[in-house]
mmCIF file as gemmi writes it, N, C-alpha and C atoms, coordinates in Angstrom:
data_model
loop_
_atom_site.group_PDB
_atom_site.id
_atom_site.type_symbol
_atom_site.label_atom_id
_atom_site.label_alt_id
_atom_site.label_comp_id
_atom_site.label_asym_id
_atom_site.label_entity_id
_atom_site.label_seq_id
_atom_site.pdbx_PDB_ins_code
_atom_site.Cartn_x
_atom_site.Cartn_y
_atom_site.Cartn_z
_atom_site.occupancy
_atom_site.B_iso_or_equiv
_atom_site.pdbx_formal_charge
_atom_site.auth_seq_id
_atom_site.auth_asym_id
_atom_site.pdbx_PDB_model_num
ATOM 1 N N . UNK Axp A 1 ? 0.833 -1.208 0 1 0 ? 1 A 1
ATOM 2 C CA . UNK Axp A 1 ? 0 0 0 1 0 ? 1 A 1
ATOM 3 C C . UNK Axp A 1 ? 0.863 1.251 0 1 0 ? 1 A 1
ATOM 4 N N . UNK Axp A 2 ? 2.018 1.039 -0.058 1 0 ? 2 A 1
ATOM 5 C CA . UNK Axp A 2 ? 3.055 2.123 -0.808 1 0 ? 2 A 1
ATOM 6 C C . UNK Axp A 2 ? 2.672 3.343 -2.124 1 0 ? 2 A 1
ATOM 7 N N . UNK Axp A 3 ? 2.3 4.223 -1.465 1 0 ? 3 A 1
ATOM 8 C CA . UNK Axp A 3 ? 1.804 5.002 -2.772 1 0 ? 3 A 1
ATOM 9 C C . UNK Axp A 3 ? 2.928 5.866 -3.068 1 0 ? 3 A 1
ATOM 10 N N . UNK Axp A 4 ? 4.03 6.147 -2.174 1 0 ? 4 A 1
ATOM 11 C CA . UNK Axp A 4 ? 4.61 6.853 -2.529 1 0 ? 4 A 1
ATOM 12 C C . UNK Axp A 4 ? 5.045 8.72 -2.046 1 0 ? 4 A 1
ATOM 13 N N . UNK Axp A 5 ? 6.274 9.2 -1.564 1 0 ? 5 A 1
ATOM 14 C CA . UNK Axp A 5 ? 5.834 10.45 -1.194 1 0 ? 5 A 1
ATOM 15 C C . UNK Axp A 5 ? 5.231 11.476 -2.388 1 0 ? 5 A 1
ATOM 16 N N . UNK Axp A 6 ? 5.938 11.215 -3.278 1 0 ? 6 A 1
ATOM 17 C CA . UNK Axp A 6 ? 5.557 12.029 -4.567 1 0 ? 6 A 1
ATOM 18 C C . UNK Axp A 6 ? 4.144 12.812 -4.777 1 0 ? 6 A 1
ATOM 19 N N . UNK Axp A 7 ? 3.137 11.436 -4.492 1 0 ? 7 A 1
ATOM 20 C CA . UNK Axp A 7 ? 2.094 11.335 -4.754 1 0 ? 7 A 1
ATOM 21 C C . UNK Axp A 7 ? 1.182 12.525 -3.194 1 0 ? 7 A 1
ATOM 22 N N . UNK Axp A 8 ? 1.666 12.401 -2.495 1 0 ? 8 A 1
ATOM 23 C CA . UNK Axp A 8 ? 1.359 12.51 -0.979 1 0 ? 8 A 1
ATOM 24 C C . UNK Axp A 8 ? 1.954 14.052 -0.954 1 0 ? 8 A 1
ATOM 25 N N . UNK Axp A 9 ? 2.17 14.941 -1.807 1 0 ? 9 A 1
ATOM 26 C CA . UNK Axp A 9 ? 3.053 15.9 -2.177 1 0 ? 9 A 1
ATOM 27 C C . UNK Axp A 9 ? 2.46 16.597 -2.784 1 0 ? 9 A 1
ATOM 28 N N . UNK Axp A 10 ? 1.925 16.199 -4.104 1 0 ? 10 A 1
ATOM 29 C CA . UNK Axp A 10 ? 0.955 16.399 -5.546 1 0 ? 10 A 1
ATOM 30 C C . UNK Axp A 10 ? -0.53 16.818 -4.378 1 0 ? 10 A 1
ATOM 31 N N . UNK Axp A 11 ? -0.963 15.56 -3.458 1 0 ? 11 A 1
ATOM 32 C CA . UNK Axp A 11 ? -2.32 15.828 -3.12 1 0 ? 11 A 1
ATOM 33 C C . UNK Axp A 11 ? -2.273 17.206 -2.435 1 0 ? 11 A 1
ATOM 34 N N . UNK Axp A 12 ? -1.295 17.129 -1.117 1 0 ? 12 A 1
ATOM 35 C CA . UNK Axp A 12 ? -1.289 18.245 -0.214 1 0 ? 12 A 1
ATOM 36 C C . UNK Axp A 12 ? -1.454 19.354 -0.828 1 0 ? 12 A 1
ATOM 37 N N . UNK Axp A 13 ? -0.831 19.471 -2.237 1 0 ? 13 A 1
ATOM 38 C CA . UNK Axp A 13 ? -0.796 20.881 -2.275 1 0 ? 13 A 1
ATOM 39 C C . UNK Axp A 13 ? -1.908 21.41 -3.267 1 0 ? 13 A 1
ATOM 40 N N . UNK Axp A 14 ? -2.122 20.324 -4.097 1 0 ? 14 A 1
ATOM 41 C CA . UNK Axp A 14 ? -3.565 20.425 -4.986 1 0 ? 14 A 1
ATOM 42 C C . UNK Axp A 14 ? -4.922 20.82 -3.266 1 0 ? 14 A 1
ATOM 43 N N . UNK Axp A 15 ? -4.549 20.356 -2.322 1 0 ? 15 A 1
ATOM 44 C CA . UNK Axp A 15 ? -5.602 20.685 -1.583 1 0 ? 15 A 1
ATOM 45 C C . UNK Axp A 15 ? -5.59 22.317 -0.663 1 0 ? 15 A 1
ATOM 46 N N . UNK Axp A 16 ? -4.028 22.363 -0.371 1 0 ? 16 A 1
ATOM 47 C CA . UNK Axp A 16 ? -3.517 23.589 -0.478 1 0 ? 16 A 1
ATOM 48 C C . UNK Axp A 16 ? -4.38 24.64 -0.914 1 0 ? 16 A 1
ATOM 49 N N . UNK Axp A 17 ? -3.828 24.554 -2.095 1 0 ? 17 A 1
ATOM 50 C CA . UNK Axp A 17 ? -4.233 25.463 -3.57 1 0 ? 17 A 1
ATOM 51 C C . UNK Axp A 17 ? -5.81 26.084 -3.441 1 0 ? 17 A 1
ATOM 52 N N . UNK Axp A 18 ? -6.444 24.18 -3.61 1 0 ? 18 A 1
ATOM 53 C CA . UNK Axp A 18 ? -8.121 24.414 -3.744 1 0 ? 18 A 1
ATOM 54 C C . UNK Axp A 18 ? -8.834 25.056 -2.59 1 0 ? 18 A 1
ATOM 55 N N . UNK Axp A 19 ? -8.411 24.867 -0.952 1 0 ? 19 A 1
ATOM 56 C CA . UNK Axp A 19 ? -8.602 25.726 -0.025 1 0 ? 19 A 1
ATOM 57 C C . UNK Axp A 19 ? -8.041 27.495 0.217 1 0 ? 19 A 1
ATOM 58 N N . UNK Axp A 20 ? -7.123 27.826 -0.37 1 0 ? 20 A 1
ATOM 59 C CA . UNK Axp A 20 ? -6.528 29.081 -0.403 1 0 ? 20 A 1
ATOM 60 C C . UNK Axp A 20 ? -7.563 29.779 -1.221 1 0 ? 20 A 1
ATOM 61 N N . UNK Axp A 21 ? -8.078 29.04 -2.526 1 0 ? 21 A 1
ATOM 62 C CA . UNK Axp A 21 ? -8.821 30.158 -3.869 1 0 ? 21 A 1
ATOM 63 C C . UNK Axp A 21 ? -10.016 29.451 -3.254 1 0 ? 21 A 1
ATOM 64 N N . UNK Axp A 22 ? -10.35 28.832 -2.633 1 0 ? 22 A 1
ATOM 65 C CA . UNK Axp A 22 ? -12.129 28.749 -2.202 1 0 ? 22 A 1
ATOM 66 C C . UNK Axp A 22 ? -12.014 29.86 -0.981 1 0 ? 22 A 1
ATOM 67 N N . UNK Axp A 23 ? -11.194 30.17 -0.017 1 0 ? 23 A 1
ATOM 68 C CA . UNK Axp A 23 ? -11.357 31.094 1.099 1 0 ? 23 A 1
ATOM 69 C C . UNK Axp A 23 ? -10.986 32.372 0.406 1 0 ? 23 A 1
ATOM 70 N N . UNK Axp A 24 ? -10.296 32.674 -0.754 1 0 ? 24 A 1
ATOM 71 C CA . UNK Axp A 24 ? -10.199 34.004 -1.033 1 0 ? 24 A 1
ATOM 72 C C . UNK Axp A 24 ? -11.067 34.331 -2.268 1 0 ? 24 A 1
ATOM 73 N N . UNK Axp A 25 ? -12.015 33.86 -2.609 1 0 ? 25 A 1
ATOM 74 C CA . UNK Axp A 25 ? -13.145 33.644 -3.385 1 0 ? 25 A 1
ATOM 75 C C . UNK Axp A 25 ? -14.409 32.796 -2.973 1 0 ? 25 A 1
ATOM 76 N N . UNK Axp A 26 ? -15.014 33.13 -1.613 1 0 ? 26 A 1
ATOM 77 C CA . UNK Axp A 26 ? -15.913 32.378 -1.84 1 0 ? 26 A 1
ATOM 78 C C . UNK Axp A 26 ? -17.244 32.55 -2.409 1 0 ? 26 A 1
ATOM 79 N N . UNK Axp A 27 ? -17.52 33.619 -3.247 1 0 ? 27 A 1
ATOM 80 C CA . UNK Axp A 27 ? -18.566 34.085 -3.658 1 0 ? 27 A 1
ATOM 81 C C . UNK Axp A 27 ? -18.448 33.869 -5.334 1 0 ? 27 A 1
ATOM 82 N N . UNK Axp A 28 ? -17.265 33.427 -5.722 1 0 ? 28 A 1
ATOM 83 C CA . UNK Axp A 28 ? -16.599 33.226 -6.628 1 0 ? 28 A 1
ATOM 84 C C . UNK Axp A 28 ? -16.1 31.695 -7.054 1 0 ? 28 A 1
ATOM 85 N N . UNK Axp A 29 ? -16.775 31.014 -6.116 1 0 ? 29 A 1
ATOM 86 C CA . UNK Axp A 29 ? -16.592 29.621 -6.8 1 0 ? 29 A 1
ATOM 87 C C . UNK Axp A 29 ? -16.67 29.088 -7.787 1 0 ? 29 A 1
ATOM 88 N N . UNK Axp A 30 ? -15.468 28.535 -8.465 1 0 ? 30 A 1
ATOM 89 C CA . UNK Axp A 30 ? -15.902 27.784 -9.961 1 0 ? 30 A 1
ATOM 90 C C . UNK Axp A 30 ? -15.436 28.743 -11.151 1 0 ? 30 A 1
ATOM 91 N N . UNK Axp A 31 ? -14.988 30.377 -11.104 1 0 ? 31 A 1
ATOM 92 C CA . UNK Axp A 31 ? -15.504 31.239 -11.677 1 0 ? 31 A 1
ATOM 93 C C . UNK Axp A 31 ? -13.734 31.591 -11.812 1 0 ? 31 A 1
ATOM 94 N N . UNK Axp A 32 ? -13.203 31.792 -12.838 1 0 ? 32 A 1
ATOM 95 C CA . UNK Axp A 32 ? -11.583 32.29 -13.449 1 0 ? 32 A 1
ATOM 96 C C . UNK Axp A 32 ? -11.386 33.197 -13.517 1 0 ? 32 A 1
ATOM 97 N N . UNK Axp A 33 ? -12.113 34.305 -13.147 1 0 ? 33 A 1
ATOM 98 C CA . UNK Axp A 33 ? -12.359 36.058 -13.347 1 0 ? 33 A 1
ATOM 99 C C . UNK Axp A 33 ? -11.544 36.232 -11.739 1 0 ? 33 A 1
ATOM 100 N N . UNK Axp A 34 ? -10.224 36.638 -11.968 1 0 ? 34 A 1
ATOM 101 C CA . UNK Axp A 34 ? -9.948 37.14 -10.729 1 0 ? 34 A 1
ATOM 102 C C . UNK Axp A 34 ? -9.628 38.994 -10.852 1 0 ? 34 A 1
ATOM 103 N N . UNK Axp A 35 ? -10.022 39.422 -11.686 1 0 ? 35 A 1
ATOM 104 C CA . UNK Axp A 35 ? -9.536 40.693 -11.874 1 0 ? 35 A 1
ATOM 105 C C . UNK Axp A 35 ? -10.081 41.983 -10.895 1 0 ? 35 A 1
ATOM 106 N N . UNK Axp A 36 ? -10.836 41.155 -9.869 1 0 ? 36 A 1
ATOM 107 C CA . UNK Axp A 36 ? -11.551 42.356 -9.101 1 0 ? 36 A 1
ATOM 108 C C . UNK Axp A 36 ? -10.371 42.146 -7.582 1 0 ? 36 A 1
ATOM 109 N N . UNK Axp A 37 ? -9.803 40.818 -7.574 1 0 ? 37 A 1
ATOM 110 C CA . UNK Axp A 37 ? -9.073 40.631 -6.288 1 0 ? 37 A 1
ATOM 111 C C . UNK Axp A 37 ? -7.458 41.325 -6.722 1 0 ? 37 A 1
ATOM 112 N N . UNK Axp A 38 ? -7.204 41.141 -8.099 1 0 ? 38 A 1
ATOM 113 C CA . UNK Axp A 38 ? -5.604 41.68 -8.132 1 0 ? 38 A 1
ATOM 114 C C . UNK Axp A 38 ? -6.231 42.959 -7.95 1 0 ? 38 A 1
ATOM 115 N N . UNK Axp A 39 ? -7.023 44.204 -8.216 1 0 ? 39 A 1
ATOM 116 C CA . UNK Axp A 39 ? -7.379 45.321 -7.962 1 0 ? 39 A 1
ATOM 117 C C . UNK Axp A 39 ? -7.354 45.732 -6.25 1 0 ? 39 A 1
ATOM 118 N N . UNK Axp A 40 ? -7.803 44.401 -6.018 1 0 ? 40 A 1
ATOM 119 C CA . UNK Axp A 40 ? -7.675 44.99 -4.286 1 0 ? 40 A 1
ATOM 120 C C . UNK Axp A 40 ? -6.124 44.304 -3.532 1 0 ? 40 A 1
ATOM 121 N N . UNK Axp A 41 ? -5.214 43.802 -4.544 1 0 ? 41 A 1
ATOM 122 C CA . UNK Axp A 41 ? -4.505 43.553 -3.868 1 0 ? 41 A 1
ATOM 123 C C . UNK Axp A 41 ? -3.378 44.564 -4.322 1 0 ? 41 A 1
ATOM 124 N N . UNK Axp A 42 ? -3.569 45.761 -5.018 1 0 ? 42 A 1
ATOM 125 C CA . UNK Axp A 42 ? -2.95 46.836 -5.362 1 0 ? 42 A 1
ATOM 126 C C . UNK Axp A 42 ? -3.122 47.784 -4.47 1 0 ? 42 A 1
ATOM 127 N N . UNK Axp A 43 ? -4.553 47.798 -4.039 1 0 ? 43 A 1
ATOM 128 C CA . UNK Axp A 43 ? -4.379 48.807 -3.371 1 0 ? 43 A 1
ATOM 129 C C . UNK Axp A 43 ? -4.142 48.825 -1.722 1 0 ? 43 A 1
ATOM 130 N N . UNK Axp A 44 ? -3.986 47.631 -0.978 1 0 ? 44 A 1
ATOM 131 C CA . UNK Axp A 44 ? -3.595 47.398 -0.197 1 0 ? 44 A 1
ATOM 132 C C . UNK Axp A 44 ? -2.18 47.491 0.021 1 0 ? 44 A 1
C-alpha cells in the first residue's frame, strides 16, 4: 500500500491550492475572473 511520497506531495498541495482560492473567493466559486481581487490587492 506504498503510494509513494511524490504522490502525498501532488495531493497536499492540490488541496492547499483548492482551499486558499475557495477562502479568497468564496462568492466566486468555480468562476476564473480574478480581476476584481488583483485590484484589491494593489491597493492594499
Amino acid at each position: 500500500m506504498k503510494l509513494g511520497l511524490p504522490y502525498w506531495i501532488l495531493t497536499l498541495f492540490s488541496l492547499v491550492i483548492f482551499i486558499g482560492t475557495a477562502g479568497a473567493h468564496p462568492h466566486e466559486l468555480g468562476e476564473m475572473d480574478h480581476g476584481q481581487s488583483l485590484e484589491s490587492y494593489q491597493i492594499e
